[in-house]
C-alpha positions as CSV (number, residue, x, y, z in Angstrom):
1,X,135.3,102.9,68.0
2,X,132.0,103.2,66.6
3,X,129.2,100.5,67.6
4,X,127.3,98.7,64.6
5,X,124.3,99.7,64.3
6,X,121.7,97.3,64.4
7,X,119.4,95.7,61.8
8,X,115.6,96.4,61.8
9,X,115.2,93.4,59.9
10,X,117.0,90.6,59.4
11,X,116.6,87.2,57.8
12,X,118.6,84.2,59.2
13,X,118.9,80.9,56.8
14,X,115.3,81.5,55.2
15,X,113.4,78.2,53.8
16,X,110.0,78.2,51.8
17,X,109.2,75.0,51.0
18,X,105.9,73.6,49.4
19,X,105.2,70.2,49.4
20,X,103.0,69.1,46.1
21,X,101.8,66.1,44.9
22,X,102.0,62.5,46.4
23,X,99.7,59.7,46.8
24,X,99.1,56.6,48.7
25,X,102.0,54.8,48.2
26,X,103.8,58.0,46.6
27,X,105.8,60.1,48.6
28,X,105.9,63.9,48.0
29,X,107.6,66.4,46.4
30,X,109.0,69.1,47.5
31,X,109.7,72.5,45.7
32,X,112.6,74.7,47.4
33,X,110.8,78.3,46.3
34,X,113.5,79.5,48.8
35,X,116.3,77.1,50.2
36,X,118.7,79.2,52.8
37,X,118.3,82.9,52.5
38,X,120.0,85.3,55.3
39,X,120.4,89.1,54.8
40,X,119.5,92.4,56.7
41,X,118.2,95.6,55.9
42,X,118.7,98.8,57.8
43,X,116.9,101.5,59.3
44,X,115.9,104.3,56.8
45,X,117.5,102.5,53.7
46,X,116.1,100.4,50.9
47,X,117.4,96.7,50.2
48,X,116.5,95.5,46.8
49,X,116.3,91.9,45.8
50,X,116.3,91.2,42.1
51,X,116.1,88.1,39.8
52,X,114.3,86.4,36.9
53,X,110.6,84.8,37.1
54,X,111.0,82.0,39.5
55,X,113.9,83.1,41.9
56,X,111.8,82.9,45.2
57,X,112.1,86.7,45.4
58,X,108.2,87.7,46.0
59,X,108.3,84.4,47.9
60,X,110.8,85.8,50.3
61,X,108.6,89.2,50.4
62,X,104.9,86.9,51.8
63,X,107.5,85.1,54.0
64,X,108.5,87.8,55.7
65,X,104.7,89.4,55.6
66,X,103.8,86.2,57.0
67,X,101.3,85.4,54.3
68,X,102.9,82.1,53.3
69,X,104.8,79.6,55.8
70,X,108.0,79.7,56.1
71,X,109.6,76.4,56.8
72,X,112.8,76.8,58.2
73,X,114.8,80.0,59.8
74,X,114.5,83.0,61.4
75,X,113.0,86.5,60.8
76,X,113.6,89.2,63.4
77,X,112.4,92.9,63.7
78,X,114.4,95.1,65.7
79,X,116.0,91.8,67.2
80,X,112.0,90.2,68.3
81,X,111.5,86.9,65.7
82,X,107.7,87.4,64.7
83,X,108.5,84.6,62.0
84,X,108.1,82.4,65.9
85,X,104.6,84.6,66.7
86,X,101.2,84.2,66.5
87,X,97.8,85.3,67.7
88,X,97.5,88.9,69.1
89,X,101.0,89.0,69.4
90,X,101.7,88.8,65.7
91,X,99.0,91.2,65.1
92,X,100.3,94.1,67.5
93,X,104.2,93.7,65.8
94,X,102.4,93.9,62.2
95,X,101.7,97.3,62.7
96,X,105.1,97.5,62.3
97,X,105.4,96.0,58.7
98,X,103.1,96.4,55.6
99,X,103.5,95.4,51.9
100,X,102.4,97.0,48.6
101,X,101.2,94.5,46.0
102,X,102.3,94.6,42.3
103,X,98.7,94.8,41.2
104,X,97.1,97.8,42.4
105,X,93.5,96.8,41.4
106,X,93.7,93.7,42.4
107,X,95.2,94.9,46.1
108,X,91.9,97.1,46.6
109,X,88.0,96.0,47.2
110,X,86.1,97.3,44.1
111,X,83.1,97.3,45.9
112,X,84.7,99.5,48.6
113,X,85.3,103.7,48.2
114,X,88.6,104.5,48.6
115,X,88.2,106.3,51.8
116,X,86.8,103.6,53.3
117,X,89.4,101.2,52.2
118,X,92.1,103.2,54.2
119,X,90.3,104.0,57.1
120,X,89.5,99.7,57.2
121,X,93.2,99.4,57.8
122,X,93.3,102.1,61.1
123,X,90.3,100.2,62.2
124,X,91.5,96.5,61.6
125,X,94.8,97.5,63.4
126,X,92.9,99.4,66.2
127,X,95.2,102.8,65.4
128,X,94.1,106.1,67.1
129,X,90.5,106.7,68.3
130,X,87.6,106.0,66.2
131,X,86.8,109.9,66.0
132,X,90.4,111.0,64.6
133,X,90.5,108.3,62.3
134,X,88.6,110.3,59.4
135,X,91.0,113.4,59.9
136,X,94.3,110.6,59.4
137,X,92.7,109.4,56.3
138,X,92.1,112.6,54.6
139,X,96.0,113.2,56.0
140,X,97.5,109.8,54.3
141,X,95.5,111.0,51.4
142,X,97.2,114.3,50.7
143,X,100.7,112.6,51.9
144,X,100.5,110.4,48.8
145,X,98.8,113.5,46.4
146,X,95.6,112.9,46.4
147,X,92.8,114.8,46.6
148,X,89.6,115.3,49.5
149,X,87.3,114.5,47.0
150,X,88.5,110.9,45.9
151,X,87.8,109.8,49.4
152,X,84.4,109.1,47.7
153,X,85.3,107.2,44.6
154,X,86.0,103.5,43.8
155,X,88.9,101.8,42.5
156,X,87.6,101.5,39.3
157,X,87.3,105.5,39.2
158,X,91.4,105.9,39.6
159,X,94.1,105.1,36.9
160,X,96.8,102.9,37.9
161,X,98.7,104.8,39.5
162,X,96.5,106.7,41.4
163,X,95.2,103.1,42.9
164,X,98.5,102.6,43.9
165,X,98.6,106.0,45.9
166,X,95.4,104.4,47.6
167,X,97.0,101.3,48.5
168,X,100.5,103.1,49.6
169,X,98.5,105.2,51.7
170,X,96.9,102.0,53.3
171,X,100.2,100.3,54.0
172,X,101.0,104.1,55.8
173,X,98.3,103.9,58.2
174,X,99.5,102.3,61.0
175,X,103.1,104.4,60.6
176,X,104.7,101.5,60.0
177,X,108.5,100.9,59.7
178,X,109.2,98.5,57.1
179,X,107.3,98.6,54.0
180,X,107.4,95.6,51.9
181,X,107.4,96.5,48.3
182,X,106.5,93.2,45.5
183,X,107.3,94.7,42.3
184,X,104.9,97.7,42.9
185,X,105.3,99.7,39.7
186,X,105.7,96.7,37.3
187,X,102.0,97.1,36.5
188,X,102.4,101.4,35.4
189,X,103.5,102.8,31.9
190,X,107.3,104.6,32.5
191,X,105.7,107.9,33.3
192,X,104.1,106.8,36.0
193,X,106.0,104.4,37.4
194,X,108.7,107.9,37.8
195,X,106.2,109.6,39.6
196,X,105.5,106.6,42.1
197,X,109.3,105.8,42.5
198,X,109.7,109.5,43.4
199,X,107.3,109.4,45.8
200,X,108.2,106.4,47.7
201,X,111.7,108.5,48.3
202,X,109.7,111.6,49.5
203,X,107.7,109.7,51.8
204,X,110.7,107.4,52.7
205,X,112.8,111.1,53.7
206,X,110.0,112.6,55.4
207,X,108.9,109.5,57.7
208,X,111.7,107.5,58.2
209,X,110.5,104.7,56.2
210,X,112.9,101.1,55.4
211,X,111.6,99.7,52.0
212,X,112.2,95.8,51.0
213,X,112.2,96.4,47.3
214,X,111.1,93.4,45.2
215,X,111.4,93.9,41.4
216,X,112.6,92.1,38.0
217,X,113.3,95.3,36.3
218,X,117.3,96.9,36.7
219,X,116.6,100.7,36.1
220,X,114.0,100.9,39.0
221,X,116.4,98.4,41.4
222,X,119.2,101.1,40.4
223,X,117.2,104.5,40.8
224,X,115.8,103.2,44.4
225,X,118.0,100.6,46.3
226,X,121.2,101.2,48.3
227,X,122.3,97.6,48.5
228,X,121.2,94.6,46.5
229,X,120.5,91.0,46.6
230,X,120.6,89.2,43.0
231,X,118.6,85.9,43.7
232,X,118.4,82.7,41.5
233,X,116.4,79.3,42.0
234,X,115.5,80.2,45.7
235,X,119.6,81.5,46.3
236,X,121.1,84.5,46.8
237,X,124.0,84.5,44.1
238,X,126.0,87.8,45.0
239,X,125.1,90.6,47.4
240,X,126.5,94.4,47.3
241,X,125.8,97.9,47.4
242,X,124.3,99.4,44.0
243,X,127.3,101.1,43.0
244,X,129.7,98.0,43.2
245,X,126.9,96.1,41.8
246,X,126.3,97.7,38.9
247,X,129.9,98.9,38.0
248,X,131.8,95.3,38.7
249,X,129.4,92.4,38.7
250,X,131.1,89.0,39.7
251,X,128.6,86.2,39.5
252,X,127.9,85.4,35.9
253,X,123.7,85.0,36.6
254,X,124.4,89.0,37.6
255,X,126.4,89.5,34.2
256,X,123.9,87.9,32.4
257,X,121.1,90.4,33.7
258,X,123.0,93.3,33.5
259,X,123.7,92.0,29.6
260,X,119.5,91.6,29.1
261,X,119.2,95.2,30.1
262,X,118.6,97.5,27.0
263,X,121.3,100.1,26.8
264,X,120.2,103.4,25.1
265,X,124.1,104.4,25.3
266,X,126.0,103.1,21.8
267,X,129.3,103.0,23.0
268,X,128.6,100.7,25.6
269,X,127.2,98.3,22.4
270,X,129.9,95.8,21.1
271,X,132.6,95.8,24.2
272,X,132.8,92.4,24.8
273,X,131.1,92.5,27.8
274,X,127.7,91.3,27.2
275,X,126.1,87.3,27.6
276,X,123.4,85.8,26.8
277,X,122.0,82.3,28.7
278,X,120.6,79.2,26.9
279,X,118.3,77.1,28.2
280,X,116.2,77.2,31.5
281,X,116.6,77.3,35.0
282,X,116.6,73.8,36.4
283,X,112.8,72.2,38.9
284,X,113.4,74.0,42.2
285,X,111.8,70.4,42.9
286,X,114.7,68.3,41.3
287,X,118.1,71.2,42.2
288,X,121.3,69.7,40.8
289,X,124.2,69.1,43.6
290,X,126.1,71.8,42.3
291,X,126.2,75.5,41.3
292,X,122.4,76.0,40.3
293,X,123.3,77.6,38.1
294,X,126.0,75.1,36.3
295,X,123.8,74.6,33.6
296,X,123.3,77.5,31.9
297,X,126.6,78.9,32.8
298,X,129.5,79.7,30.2
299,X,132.3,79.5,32.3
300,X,131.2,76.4,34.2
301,X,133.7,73.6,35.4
302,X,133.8,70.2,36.7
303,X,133.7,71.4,40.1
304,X,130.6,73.8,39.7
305,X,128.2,70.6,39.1
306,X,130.0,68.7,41.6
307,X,129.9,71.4,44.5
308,X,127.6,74.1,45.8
309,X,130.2,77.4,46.3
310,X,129.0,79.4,49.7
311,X,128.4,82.8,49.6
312,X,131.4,84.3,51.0
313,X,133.2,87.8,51.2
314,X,135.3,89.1,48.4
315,X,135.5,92.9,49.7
316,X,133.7,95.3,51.9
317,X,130.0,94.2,51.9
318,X,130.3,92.4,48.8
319,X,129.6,88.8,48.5
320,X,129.4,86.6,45.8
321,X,128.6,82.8,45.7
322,X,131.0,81.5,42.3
323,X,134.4,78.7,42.4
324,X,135.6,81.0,39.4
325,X,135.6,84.2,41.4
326,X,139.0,84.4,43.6
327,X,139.2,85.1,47.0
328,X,140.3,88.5,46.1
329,X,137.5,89.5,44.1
330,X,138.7,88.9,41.0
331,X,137.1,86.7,38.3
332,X,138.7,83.4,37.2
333,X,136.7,83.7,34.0
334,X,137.0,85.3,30.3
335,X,133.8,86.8,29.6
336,X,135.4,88.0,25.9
337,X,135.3,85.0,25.0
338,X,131.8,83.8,26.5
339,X,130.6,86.9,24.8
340,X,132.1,85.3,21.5
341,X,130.8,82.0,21.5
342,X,127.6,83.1,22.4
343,X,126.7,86.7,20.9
344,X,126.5,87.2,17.3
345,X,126.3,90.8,16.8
C-alpha cells in the first residue's frame, strides 16, 4: 500500500474579509471577497482556479502571498502555516514562494534596468554571495530567453512579453518552489501569450517548479493546469482534474462558462448544451442564505435559496457544491431545456 503523498501547499477554510464603511453610530460592513476556501496543490503540478470578475480568485492568490490579510484559516507549506508567521521568519519561508503579476509593466520599476531589477530580488532575499549574484542574473536571464545585453535596458525598452520574462525571471531567483501565477498572460496578444505559456512548462519540467494558476480565460486554464478549482462569489463551486472538468461539468456556474467560451468547432454549435446567465452576481457584502448562485441559476429550486449545498465528493477527486447534482454524480437537471428557454439561436 502506497503512502499519500503530501501537499506542498495547502489551504484549510480560507476567509478574506474587508471591513468598509461605518460611522459613529453605524456599524460596518463586511465584504466576504473569500468566505471558506480549502484545497491543495502538489509538488511539480499546476492547480488552476478559475471564475468570472469578482470570484475572490486573485484574492485568494495575495492571501496566500501574504500581501493582503487573511482573516480566518489556515495556509501551510510543506506542512509549516506561514499564514501564522511574521518577522524574519516569514521572510526566510518566502523564499520559498513568489508570484507573477498580470501586469508586467506595472510589476517592474521603470526607473530601474532590468538587470538590476533581478539582481534586487537575490539581494532583498540575501540569496548566494554578493560576488556570484551577477553571474545568477545573467543565468535567470538566458533561462527565460533573454539576451546579455538587455541586462542594460529599461522596462520601457521590452515588449510585453519580454517584461514578463523579466519579472518570471525575478520570481526564479531565490529557486523558489511555488510560483503564484495572477492571470499573467491576460495582458499579451495570443502569440505571445503561447510562447509564455510554453515557457512556464519548460521551466516548470526543468526545475521542478508548482504553479498556482490564476486566470478568467478557459483555453490557457485547459493547456496549463492538471486540476481545477471553478470559484464564484468568494466559493469554490466544483473542483476536478481538467479532463473530467472539461468533458462532464456538473455545477451549472461551470456549464455556464464552458458555454461563454467561443468554439471554433461547428458541430459542437446548436447541441443543446450551451447556457447563458441573466443578471448579476449578488454584494459579497449582502450573500443570500442559499446557493449563491440561486439567482442567476436556471435549474434553481426552493431549497437552493433556502440552503447552502457543501462541497462534497461525487467521484474520484471530483467535487461539486449543487442540491440538483446526485450523490452519484449525476445531474438532477435538464439543461436542453435551460438551453431552450434561454438561447435563441
Amino acid at each position: 500500500m502506497t503512502t499519500p503523498v503530501a501537499p506542498l501547499l495547502e489551504v484549510r477554510d480560507l476567509q478574506v474579509h474587508f471591513p468598509i464603511g461605518g460611522g459613529l453610530f453605524k456599524p460596518r460592513a463586511v465584504v466576504r471577497a473569500v468566505d471558506g476556501v480549502s484545497f491543495a496543490v502538489h509538488k511539480g503540478t499546476t492547480f488552476g482556479i478559475v471564475g468570472e470578475s469578482g470570484s475572490g480568485k486573485s484574492t485568494t492568490a495575495l492571501a496566500i502571498m501574504r500581501l493582503v490579510k487573511h482573516t480566518a484559516g489556515r495556509m501551510l507549506l510543506d506542512g509549516t502555516d506561514f499564514g501564522a508567521l511574521g518577522g524574519e521568519a516569514l521572510r526566510r519561508i518566502r523564499r520559498r514562494f513568489q508570484m507573477v503579476f498580470q501586469d508586467p509593466y506595472a510589476s517592474l520599476n521603470p526607473r530601474k534596468r532590468a538587470g538590476d531589477a533581478v539582481r534586487e530580488a537575490l539581494e532583498l532575499m540575501e540569496v548566494g554571495e554578493p560576488s556570484s549574484r551577477p553571474q545568477r542574473v545573467s543565468q535567470l536571464f538566458a533561462q527565460v530567453g533573454l539576451r546579455p545585453e538587455q541586462l542594460m535596458l529599461f522596462p520601457h525598452q521590452f515588449s510585453g512579453g519580454q517584461r514578463q520574462r523579466i519579472v518570471l525571471a525575478r520570481a526564479l531567483a531565490a529557486n523558489p518552489d511555488l510560483v503564484v501565477c495572477d492571470e499573467p498572460v491576460s495582458a499579451l496578444d495570443v502569440a505571445i501569450q503561447a510562447q509564455i505559456l510554453n515557457l512556464m512548462q519548460r521551466l516548470q519540467r526543468e526545475l521542478g517548479l508548482t504553479y498556482l494558476f490564476i486566470s478568467h480565460d478557459l483555453g490557457v486554464i485547459r493547456h496549463m493546469c492538471d486540476e481545477i478549482a471553478v470559484m464564484y462569489l468568494g466559493l469554490i463551486v466544483e473542483q476536478a482534474d481538467r479532463e473530467t472538468l472539461f468533458e462532464r461539468p456538473l455545477h451549472p456556474y461551470t456549464l455556464a462558462l464552458w458555454s461563454a467560451a467561443p468554439s471554433f468547432d461547428p458541430n459542437a454549435r446548436g447541441r443543446g448544451r450551451r447556457i447563458r446567465l441573466q443578471g448579476d452576481p449578488p454584494s459579497p457584502i449582502n450573500v443570500p442564505p442559499g446557493c449563491r448562485f440561486a439567482g442567476r441559476c436556471p435549474f434553481a429550486e426552493q431549497r437552493c435559496r433556502d440552503e447552502p449545498p457543501a462541497l462534497r465528493s461525487v467521484g474520484a477527486g471530483h467535487l461539486v457544491a449543487c442540491h440538483r447534482v446526485s450523490e452519484a454524480g449525476e445531474p438532477l437537471y435538464d439543461i436542453g431545456e435551460a438551453s431552450r428557454e434561454r438561447v435563441r439561436a
